[in-house]
C-alpha positions in Angstrom: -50.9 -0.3 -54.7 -50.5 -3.0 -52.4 -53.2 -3.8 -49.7 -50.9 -2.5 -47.1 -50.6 0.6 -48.4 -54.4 1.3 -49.1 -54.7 0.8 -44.9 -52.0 2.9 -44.2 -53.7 5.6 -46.8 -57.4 4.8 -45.3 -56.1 4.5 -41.7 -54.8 8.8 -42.4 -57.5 9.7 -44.0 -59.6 8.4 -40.9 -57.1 11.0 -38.9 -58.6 13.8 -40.5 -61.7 13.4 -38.9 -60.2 12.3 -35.3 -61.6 14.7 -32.9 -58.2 14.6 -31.0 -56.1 16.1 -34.1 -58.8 18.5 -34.5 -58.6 20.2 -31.0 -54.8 19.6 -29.8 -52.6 19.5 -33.1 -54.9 21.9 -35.0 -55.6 26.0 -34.6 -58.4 26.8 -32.0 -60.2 28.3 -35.1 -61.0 25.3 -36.7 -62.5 23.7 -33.6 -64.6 27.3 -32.9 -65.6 27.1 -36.2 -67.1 23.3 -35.9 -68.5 23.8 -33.2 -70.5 26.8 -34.6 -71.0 25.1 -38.3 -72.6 22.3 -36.5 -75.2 24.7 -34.3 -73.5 23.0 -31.4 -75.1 23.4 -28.1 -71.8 23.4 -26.6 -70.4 27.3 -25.6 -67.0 26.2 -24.9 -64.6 22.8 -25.3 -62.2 22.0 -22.6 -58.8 21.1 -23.6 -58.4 18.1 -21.2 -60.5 15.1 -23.0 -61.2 17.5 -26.1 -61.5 15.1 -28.7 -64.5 13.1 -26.7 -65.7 16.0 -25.5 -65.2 17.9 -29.5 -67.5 14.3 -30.3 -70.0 14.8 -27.4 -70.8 18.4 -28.9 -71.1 17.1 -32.3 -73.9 14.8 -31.2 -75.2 17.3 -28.9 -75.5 19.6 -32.0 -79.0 20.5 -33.6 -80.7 17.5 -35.7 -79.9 17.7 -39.4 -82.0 15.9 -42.1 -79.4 14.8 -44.1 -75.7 14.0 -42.4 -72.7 12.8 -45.2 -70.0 14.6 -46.6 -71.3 17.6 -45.8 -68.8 18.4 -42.8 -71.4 17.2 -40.8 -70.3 13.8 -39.3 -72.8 11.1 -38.9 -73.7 9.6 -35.4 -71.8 5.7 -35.7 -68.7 7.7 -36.8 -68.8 10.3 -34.1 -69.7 7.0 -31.3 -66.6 5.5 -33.0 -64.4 8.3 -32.9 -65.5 9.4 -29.2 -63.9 6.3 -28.4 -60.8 6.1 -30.3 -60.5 9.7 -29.1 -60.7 9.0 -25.1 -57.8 6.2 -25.8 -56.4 9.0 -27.1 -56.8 11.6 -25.3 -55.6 9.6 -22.0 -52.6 9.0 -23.5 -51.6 13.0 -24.2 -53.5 13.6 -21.0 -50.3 15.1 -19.4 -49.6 17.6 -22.5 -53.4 19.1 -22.6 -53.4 19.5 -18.6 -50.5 21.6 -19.8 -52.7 23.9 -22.8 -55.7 23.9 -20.4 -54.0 25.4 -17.6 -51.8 28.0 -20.0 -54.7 28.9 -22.3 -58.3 28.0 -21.0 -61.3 26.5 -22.5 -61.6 26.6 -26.5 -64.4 29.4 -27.6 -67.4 28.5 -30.2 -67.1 31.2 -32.9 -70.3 33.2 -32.7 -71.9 33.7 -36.0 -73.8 36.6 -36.9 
């Protein structure tokens, strides 16, 4: 495997985590359900901005003890990815003014 390769492998295993894919690209189910996993303060997620603000709700979520690969993402990650995700997010700004005006703010799953 050639070292251009392993970047182009690490650089989409990164996307997994982008908070971006997550909201636009991605079910509403799987952001309602992070946002409830993580004990998320956050009721709702706009769709305009929702990877920054998917980010901001992460580290507004309750404190944990231990954060790793858990599917609970640590704070340098989520300050790294809030601002990948704004770059982002500005750029598809005209496609999720689009999904917020046709379908609303995303819901946080209520667990019971």
């Amino acid at each position: 495997m050639t070292l251009k390769s392993t970047l182009l492998f690490a650089a989409l295993i990164s996307l997994t985590g982008c908070g971006t894919l997550n909201t636009v690209f991605r079910d509403d189910s799987v952001t309602s359900n992070k946002l409830a996993r993580w004990h998320s303060h956050c009721d709702s997620l706009p769709r305009i901005y929702s990877g920054a603000a998917l980010d901001f709700c992460a580290l507004n979520a309750e404190p944990r003890d231990w954060v790793g690969f858990d599917g609970h993402p640590t704070a340098p990650l989520v300050a790294l990815d809030m601002a990948l995700s704004a770059v982002v997010d500005t750029a598809i700004l005209p496609y999720t003014v689009y999904l917020q005006n046709k379908y609303g703010d995303i819901p946080k799953t209520r667990l019971e």
